[in-house]
C-alpha positions in Angstrom: 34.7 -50.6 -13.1 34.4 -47.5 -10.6 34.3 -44.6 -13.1 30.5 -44.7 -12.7 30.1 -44.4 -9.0 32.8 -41.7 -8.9 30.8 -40.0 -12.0 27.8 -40.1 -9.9 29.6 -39.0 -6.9 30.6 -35.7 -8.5 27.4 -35.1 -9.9 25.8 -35.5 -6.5 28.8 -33.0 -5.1 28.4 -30.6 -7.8 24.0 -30.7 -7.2 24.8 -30.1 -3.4 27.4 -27.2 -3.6 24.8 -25.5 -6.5 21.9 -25.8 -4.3 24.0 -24.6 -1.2 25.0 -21.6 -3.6 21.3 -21.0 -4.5 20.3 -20.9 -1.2 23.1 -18.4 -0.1 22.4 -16.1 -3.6 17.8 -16.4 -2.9 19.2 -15.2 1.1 21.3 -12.4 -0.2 18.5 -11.5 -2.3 15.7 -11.5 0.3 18.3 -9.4 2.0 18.6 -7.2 -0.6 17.1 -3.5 1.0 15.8 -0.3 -1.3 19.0 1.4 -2.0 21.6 -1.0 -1.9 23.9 -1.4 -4.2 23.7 -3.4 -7.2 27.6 -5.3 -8.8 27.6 -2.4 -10.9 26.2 0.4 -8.6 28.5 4.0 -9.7 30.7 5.2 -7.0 29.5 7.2 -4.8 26.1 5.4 -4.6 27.5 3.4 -1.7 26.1 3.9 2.0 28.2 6.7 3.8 30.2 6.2 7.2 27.6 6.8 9.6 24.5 4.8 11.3 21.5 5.9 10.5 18.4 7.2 13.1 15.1 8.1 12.2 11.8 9.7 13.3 8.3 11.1 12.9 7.6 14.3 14.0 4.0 16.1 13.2 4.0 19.7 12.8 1.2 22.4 12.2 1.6 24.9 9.8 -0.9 27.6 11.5 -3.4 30.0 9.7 -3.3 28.7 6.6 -5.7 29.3 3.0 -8.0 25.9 3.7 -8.4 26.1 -0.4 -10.7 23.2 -0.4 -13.6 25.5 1.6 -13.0 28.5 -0.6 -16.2 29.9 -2.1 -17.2 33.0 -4.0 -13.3 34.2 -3.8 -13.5 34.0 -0.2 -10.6 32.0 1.4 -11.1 30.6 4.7 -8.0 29.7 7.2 -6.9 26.4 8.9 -4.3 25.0 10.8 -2.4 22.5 8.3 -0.8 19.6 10.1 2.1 18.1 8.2 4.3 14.8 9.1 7.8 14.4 8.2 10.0 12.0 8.7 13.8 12.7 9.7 16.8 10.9 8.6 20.0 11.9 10.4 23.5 10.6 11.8 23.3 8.5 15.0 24.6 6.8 17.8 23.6 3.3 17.8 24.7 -0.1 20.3 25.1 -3.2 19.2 21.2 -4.3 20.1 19.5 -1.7 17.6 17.1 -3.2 15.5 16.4 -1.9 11.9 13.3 -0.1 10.7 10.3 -1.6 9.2 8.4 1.0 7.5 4.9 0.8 7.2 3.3 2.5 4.0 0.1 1.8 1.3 -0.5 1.8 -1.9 -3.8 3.0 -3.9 -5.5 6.3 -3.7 -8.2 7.4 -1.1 -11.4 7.3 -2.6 -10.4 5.2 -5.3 -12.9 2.1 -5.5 -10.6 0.6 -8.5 -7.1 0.7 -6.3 -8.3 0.8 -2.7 -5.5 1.6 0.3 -3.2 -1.4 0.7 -1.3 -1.9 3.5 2.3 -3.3 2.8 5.9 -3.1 4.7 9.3 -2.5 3.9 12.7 -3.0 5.8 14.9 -0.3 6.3 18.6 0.6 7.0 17.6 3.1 9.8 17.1 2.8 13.4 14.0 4.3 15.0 14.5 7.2 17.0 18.1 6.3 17.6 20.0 9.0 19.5 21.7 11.5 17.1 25.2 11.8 16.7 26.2 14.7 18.2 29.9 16.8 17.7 29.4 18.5 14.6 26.4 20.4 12.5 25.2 18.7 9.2 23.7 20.1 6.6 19.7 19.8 5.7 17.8 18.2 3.0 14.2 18.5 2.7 12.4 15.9 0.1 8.7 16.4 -1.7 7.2 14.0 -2.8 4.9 13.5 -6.2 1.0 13.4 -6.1 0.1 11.3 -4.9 2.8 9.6 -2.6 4.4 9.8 0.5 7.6 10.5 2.8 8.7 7.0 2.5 8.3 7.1 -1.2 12.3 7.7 -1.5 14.3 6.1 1.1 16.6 4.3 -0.8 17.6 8.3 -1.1 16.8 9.6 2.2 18.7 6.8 4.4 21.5 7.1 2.1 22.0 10.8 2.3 21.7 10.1 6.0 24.3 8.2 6.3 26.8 10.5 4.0 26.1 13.4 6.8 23.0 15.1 5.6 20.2 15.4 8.1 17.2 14.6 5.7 13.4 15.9 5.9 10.8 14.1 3.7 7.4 15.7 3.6 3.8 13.8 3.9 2.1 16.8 2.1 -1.4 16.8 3.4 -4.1 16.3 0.3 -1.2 14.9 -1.5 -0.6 11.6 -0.1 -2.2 8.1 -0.8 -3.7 8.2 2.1 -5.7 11.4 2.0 -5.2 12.7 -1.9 -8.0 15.0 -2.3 -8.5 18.1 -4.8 -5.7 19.3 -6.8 -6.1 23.0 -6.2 -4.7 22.1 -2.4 -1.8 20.3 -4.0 -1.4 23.6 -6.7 -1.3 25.8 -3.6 0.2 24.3 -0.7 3.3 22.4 -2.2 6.0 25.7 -2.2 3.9 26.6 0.6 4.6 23.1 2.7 8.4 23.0 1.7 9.3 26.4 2.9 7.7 26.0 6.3 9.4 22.4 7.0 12.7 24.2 6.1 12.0 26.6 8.8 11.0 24.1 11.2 13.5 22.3 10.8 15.8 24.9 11.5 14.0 25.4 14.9 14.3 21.7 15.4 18.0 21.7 14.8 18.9 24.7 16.8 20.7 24.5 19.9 18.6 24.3 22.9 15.6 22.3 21.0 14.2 19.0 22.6 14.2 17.3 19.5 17.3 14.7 18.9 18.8 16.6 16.3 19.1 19.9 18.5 22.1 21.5 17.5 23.2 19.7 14.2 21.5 21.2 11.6 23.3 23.4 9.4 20.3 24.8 7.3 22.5 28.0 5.7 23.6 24.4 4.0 20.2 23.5 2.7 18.9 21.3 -0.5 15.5 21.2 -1.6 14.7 17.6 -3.8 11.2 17.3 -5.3 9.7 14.5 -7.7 7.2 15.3 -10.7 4.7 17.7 -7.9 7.3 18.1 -5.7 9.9 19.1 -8.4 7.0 21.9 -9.2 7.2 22.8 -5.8 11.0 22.9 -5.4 11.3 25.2 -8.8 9.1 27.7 -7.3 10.6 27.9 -3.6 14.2 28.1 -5.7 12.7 31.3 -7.9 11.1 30.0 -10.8 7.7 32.2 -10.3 4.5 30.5 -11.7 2.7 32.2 -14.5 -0.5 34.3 -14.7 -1.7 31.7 -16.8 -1.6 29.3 -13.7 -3.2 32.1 -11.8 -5.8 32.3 -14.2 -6.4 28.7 -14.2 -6.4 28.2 -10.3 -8.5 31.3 -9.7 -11.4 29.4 -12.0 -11.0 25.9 -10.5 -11.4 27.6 -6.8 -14.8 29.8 -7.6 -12.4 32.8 -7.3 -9.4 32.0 -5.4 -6.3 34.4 -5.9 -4.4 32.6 -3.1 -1.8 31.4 -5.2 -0.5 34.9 -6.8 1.4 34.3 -3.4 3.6 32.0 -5.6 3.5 34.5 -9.2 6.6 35.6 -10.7 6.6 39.6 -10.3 4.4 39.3 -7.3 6.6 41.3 -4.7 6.1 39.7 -1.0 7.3 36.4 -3.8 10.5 38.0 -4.5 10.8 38.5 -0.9 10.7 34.8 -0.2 14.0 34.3 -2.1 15.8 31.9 0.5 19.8 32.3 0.8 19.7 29.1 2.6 19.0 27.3 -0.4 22.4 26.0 -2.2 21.2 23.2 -4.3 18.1 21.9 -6.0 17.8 18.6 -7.0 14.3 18.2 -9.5 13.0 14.7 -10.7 10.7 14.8 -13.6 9.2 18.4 -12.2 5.5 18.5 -13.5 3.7 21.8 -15.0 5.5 23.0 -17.6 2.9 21.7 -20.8 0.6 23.1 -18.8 1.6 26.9 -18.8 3.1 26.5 -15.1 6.1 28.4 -15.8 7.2 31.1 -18.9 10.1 32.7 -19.7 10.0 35.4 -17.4 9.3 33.0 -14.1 12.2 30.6 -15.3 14.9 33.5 -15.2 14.0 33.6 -11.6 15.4 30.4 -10.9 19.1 31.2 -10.5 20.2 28.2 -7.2 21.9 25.8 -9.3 20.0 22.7 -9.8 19.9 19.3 -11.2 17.5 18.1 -13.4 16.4 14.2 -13.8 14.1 13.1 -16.4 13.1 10.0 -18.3 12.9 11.0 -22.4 9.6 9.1 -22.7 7.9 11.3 -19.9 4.2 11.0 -20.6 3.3 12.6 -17.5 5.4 15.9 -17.0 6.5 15.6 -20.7 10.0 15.7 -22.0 10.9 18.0 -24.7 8.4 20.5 -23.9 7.9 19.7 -20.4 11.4 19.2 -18.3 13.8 19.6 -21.0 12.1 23.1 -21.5 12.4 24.1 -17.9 16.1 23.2 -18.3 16.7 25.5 -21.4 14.5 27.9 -19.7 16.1 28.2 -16.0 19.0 30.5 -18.5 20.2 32.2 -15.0 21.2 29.0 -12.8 23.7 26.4 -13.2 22.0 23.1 -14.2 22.1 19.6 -15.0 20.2 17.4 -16.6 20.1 13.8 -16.3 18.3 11.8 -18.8 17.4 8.1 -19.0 17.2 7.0 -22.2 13.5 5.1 -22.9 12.3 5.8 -19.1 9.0 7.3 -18.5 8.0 9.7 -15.2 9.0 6.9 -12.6 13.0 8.1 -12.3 12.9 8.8 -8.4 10.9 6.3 -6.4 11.7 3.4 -4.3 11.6 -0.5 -6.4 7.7 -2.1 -6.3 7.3 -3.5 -3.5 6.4 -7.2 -3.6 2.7 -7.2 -2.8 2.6 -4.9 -6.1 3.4 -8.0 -7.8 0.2 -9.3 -7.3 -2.3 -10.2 -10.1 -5.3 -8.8 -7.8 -3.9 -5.4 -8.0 -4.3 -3.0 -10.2 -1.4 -2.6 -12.7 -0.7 0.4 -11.7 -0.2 0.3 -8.3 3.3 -1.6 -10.0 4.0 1.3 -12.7 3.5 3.7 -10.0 7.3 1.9 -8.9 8.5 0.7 -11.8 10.1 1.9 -15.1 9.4 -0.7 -18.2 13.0 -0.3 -19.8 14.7 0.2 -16.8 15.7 -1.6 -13.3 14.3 0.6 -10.5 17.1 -0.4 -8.2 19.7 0.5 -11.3 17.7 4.2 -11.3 18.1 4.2 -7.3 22.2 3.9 -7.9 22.9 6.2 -10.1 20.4 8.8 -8.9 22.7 8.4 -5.0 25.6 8.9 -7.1 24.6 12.0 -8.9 22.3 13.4 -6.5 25.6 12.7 -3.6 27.6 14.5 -5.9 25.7 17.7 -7.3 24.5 18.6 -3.4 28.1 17.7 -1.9 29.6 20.2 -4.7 27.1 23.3 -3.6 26.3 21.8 0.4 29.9 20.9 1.5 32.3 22.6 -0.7 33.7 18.8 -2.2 35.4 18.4 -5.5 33.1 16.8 -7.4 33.9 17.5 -10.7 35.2 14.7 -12.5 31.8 12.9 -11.4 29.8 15.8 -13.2 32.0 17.7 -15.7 31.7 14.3 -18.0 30.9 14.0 -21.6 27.2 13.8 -22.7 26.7 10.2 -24.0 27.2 7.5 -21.6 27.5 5.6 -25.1 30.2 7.1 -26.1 32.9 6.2 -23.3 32.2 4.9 -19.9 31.4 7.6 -17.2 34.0 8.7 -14.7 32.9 6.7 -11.6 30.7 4.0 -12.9 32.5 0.3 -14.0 33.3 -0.7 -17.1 30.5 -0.8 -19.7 27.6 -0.3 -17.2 26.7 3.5 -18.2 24.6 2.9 -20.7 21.6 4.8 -22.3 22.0 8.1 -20.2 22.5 11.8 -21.3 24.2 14.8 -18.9 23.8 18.1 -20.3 25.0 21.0 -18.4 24.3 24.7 -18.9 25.9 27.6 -16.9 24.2 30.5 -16.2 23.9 33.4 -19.0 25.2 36.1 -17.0 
């Protein structure tokens, strides 16, 4: 009989063609970049229809409080560098070759998670020539402390490449490589965003050397910030901190008023008001169970603004913390995003691999990662809601079926994500009072 060697025959087909598919899926998976989209990835979390440049450019904010020499209410001045890195809409041949990013992980100073070197691919193109024909608008990014400019790119390329030109800030004293006191962090994060929006403006006007000369549109401007950079973001959008910050930064510093710059009912602060400013996107914003903000500094806040927070925030705090912002901002249009079970991690980039490792600290991985939630499932939904909330207010698109949605994602699936994959979320929305 031949039944048996035409058995085995199949069997050995069947082995083959399953390790041939393996191979292809483990390929595709190696392949896989921050920011790309998962089967059941929402709609507009999809790459846009342009290449993607980028580049570093270093900057020095001039004549600045040095905060960290202050003594006996004295402040001295500095010139502050600042690097940023700039994601825009480019020209590129066939030949181009992909970023690799290089970043760390640990915390200067720190003997238990030391500075480790790793690298990342991504979609951009290094210094790529821009696109030119038409203006874009801007997008500047702060990060959380600590962290870095390429702390978001699955956001930052993707924005790119839906015609945003996109700043992300390496705030000096704030990043892993150079973290130091907070009180610089307290001071210079409103202080650090504001400035790169101007420069960036001077970097995008026609007649500049830079590669985006010409294309920035930054009347069109959103600010995004993540748990330090979300309290950085609130204040340069309006919300004035409280005396009780003041208070607590004056005694930290030996005497230091220098942030009353940033004080709700401080007038050269009301003066800062930006009209440039059209949307504000804030991940898990930090300082409000600390007495950041009151009542009085949230009415301040009035540029409408999107709120993303994990319910189980044990960093910024949810209830009291960004939920209270939320109910507080009563004078802007908001948002607020919630992920069921998810801690403070909502906005970064997926661990990268060498996190994985046993030698490392464990939280050099929960820096990354959520533990109820895929971080590349956070990435998608955060492009599609982030694309559509700055779209609305930065180019004038109908959004609203993506955002006017009902509250539960339990209830009924949301408008723009497949069937049965919007699970465990909450959108509330709140118009302003007057």
């Amino acid at each position: 009989m031949k039944i048996r060697p035409l058995l085995f025959s199949l069997f050995l087909l069947a082995f083959l063609f399953n390790g041939l598919a393996l191979t292809s899926i483990n390929a595709q998976t190696q392949d896989f970049l921050y920011g790309d989209a998962l089967p059941d990835a929402p709609e507009l979390s999809k790459k846009g229809e342009y290449a993607v440049g980028v580049q570093t450019v270093n900057l020095i904010n001039t004549n600045q409080v040095d905060i960290l020499k202050s003594k006996d209410g004295k402040d001295p001045s500095y010139d502050r560098p600042i690097t940023i890195e700039i994601w825009y809409p480019a020209s590129v041949d066939n030949n181009a070759k992909t970023v690799i990013y290089n970043e760390v992980m640990g915390t200067a100073g720190d003997t238990l998670r030391p500075i480790t070197p790793f690298t990342f691919k991504g979609r951009a193109y290094r210094d790529a020539e821009a696109l030119k024909g038409s203006k874009f608008p801007l997008v500047v990014v702060s990060h959380g402390y600590v962290g870095s400019r390429y702390l978001m790119t699955y956001l930052t390329e993707n924005l790119a490449s839906k015609g945003y030109i996109v700043a992300a800030i390496d705030h000096t004293d704030s990043t892993f490589k150079d973290a130091n006191a907070f009180q610089s962090t307290l001071l210079n994060r409103p202080n650090d965003i504001r400035f790169v929006i101007n420069e960036m403006e001077k970097l995008g006007a026609k007649g500049s050397k830079n590669k985006i000369a010409g294309l920035v549109d930054a009347n069109n401007t959103a600010i995004i910030g993540y748990s330090m950079g979300g309290y950085g973001v609130l204040n340069v959008g309006g919300a004035g901190y409280s005396q009780g910050l003041a208070q607590f930064f004056t005694g930290m510093t030996g005497g230091s008023t220098a942030i009353t710059i940033n004080i709700a009912g401080n007038a050269e602060y009301e003066k800062k008001a930006d009209s440039r400013i059209k949307a504000i996107v804030a991940f898990a914003p930090w300082g409000m169970e600390r007495g950041v903000w009151d009542a009085e500094g949230l009415k301040g806040l009035k540029t409408p603004t999107f709120f993303i927070a994990g319910s189980q925030d044990d960093i910024s705090g949810y209830e009291k913390g960004i939920k209270a912002i939320y109910e507080g901002a009563v004078n802007a249009d908001r948002y607020l995003l919630t992920y069921k079970n998810a801690r403070h991690n909502v906005a970064p980039n997926p661990p990268p691999v060498e996190a994985l490792a046993p030698s490392l600290h464990i939280d050099e991985y929960y820096r990354y990662a959520e533990p109820s939630w895929d971080q590349r499932k956070l990435n998608n939904v955060n492009q599609h809601f982030v694309t559509a909330f700055i779209g609305k207010h930065l180019k004038n698109q109908d959004n609203a079926k993506f955002l006017d949605i009902q509250e539960n994602s339990n209830d009924k699936d949301w408008t723009g994500f497949k069937p049965r994959s919007s699970t465990g979320m909450e959108l509330l929305h709140a118009k302003p009072a007057n």
